[in-house]
ChimeraX commands (.cxc) that place a marker at each C-alpha (Angstrom):
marker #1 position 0.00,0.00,0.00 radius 0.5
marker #1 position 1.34,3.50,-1.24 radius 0.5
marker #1 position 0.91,6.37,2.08 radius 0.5
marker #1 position -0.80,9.42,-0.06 radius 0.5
marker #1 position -0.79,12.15,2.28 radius 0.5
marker #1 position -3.73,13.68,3.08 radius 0.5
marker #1 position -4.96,17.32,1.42 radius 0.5
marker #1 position -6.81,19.67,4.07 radius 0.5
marker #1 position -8.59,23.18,2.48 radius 0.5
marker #1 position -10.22,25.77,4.04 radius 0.5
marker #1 position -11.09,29.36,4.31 radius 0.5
marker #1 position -9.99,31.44,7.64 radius 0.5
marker #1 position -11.47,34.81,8.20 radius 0.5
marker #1 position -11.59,37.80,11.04 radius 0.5
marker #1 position -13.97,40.76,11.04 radius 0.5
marker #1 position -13.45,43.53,12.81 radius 0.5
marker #1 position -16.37,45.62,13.49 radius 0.5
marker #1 position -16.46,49.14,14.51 radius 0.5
marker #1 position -17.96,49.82,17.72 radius 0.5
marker #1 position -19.36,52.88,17.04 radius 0.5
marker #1 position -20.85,52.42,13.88 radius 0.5
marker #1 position -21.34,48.78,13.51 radius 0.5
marker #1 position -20.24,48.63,9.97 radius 0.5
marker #1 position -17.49,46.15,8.93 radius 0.5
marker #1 position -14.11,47.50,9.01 radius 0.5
marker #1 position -11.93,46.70,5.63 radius 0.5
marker #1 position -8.91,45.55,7.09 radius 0.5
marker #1 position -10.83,43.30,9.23 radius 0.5
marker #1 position -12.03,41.16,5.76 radius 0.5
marker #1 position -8.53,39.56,5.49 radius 0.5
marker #1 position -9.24,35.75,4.58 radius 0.5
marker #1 position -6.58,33.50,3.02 radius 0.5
marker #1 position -6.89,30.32,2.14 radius 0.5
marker #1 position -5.35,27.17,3.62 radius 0.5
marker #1 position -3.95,24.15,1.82 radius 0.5
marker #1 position -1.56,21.47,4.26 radius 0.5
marker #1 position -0.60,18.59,2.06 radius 0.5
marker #1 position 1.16,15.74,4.09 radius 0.5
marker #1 position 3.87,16.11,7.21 radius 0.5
marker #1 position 5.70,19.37,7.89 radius 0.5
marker #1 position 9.64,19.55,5.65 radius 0.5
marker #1 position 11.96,19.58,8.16 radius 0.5
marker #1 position 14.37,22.56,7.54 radius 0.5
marker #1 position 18.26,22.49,8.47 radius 0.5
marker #1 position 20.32,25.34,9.64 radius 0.5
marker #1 position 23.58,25.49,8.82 radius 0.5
marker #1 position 25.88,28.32,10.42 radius 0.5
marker #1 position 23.37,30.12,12.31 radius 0.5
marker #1 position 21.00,30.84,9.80 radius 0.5
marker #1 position 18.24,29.10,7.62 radius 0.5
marker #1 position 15.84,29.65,4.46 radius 0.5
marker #1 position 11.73,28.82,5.00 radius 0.5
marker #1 position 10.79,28.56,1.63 radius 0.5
marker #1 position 6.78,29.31,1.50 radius 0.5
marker #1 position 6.88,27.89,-1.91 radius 0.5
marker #1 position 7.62,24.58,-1.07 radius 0.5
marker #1 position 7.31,24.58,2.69 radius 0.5
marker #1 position 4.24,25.97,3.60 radius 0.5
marker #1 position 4.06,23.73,7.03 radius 0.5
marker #1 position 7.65,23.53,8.31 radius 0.5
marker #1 position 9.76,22.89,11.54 radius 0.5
marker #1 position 13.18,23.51,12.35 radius 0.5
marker #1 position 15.10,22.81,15.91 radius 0.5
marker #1 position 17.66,25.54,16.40 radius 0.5
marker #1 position 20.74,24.70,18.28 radius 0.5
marker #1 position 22.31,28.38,18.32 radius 0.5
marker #1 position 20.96,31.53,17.52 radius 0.5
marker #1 position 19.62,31.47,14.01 radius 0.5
marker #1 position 17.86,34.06,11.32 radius 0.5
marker #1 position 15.07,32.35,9.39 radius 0.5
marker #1 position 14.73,33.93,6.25 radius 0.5
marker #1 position 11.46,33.56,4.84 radius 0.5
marker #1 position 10.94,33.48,1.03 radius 0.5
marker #1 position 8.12,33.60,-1.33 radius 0.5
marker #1 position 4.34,33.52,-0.47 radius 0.5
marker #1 position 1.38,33.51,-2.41 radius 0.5
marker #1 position -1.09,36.22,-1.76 radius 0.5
marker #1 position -4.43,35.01,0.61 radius 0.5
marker #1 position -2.32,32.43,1.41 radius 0.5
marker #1 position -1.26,31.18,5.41 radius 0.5
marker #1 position 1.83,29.45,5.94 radius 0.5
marker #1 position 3.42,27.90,9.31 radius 0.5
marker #1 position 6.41,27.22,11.20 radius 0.5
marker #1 position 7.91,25.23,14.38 radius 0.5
marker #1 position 10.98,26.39,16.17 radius 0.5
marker #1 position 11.94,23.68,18.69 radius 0.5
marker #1 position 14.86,24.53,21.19 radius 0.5
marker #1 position 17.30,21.81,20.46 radius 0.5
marker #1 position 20.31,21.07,22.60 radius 0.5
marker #1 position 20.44,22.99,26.12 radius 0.5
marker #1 position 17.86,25.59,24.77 radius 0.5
marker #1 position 18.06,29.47,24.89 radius 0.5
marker #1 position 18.63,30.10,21.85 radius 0.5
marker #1 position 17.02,33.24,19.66 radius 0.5
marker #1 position 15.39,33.04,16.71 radius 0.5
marker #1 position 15.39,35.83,14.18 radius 0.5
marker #1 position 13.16,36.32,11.25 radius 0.5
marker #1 position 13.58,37.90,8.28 radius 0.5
marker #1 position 11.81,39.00,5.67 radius 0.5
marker #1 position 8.03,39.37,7.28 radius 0.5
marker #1 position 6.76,41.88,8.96 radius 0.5
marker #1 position 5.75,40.99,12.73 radius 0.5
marker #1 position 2.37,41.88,14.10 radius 0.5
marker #1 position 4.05,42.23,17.89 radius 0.5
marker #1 position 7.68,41.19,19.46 radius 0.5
marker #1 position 7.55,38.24,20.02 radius 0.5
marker #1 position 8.39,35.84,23.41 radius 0.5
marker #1 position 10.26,33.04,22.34 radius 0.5
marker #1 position 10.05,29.95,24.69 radius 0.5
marker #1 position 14.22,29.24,25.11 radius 0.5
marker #1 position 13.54,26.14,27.63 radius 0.5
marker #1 position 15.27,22.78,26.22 radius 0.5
marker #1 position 12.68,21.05,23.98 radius 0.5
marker #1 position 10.76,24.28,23.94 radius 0.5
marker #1 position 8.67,25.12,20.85 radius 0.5
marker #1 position 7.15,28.36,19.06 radius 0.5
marker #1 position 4.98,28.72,16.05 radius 0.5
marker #1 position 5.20,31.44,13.49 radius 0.5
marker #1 position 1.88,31.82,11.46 radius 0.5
marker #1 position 2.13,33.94,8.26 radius 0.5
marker #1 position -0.61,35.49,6.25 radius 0.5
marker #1 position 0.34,36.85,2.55 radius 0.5
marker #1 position -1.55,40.26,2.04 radius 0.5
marker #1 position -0.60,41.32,-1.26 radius 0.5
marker #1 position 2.87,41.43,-1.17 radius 0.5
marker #1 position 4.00,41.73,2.35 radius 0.5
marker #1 position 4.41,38.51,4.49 radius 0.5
marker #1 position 2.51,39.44,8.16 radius 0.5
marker #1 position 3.91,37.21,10.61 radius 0.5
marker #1 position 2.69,36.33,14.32 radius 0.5
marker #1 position 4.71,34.26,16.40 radius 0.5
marker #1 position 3.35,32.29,19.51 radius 0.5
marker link #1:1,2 radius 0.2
marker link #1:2,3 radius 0.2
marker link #1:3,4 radius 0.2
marker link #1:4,5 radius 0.2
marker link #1:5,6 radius 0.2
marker link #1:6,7 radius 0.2
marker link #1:7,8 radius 0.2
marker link #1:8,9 radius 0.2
marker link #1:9,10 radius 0.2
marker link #1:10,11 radius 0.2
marker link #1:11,12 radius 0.2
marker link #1:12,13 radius 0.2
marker link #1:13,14 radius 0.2
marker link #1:14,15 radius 0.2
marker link #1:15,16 radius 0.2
marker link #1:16,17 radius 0.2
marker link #1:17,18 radius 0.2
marker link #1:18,19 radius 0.2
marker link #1:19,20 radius 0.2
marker link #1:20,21 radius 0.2
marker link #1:21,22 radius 0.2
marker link #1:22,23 radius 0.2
marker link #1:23,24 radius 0.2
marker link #1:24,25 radius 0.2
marker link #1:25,26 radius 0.2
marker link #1:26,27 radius 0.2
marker link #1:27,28 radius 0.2
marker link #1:28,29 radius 0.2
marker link #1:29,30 radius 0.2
marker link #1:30,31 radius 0.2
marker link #1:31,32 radius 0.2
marker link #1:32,33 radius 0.2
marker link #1:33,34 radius 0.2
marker link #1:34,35 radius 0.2
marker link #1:35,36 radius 0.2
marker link #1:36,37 radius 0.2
marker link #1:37,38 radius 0.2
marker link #1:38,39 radius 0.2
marker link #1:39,40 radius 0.2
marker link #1:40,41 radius 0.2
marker link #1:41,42 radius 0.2
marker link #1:42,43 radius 0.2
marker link #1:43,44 radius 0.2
marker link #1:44,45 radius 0.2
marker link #1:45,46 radius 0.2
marker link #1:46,47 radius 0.2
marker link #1:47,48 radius 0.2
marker link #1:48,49 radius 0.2
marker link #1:49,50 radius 0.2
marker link #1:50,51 radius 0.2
marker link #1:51,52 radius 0.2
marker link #1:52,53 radius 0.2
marker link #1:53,54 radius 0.2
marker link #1:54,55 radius 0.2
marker link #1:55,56 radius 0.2
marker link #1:56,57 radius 0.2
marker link #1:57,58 radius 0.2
marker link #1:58,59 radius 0.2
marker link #1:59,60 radius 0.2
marker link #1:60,61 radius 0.2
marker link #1:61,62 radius 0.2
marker link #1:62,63 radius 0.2
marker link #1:63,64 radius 0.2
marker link #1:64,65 radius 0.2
marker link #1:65,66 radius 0.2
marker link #1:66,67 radius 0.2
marker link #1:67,68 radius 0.2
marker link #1:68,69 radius 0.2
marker link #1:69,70 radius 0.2
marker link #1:70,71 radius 0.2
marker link #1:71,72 radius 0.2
marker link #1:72,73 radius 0.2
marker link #1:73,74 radius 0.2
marker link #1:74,75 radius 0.2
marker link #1:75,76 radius 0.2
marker link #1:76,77 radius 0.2
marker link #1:77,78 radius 0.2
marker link #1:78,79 radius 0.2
marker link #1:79,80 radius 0.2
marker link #1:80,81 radius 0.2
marker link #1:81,82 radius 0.2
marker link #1:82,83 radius 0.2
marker link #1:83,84 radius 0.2
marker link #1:84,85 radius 0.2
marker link #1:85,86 radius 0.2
marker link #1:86,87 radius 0.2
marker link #1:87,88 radius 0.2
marker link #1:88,89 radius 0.2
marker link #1:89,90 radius 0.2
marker link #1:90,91 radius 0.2
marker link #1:91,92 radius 0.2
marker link #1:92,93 radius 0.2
marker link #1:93,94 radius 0.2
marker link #1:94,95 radius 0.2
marker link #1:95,96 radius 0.2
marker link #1:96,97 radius 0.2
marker link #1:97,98 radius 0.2
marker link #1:98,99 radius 0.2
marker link #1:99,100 radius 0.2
marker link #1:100,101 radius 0.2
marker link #1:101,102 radius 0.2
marker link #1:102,103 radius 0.2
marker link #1:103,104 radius 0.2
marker link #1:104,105 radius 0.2
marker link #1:105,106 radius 0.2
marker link #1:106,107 radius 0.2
marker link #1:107,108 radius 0.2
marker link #1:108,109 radius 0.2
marker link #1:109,110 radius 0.2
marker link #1:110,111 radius 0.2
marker link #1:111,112 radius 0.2
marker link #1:112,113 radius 0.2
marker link #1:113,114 radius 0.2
marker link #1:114,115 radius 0.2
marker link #1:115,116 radius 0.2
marker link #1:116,117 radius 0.2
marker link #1:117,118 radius 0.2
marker link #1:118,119 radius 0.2
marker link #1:119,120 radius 0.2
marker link #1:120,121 radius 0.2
marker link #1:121,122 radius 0.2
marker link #1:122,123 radius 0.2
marker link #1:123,124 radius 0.2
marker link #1:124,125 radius 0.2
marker link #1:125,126 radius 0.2
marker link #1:126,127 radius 0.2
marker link #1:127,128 radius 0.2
marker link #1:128,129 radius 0.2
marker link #1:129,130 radius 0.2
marker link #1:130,131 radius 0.2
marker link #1:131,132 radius 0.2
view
């Protein structure tokens, strides 16, 4: 028997309403659209640093073992991508990412065996990235 990984779709949406006025606030209409095909690519670092290629990872992990930059490439507009940082070795180590633009600083978890997950939304052309 052949394993076929399994295809998951879906739409995710947020509305923000105005308070005030009730009406339905345009930036609150953002949607994308979710596709997961199969188990998450595992991404190496190598020196410190490391490329998350939305193109052909959009579910990913990497364990860090020293302070690394994750460079994130690509990204198809509506689209929602995601990442796991695991703390490998003895932990406290700081991810960096680059190329996205981050909705708040994140708090990364540094314990050994620790883990964080970066979600990122494709609005046009700019990569909006919230880490948790």
């Amino acid at each position: 028997m052949v394993d076929v990984p399994q295809t998951r779709s879906g739409i995710l949406g947020t509305i923000l309403i105005d308070n005030t006025t009730g009406l339905i606030l345009p930036q609150g209409m953002r949607n994308c659209f979710v596709t997961i095909i199969g188990p998450p690519v595992t991404l190496t670092p190598v020196a410190g640093a490391v490329t998350w290629p939305l193109a052909t990872a959009p579910l990913a992990t990497v364990t860090i073992v020293a302070n690394t930059t994750i460079t994130v490439t690509g990204g198809e507009d509506g689209m929602c991508y995601r990442l796991a940082i695991i703390q490998g070795g003895a932990g406290s180590f700081v991810p960096t990412l680059s190329g996205v633009t981050l909705s708040s600083t994140p708090v990364w978890a540094t314990a050994s065996g620790a883990s964080n997950r970066v979600y990122i939304d494709v609005v046009g052309a700019t990569l909006m990235a919230d880490a948790i």
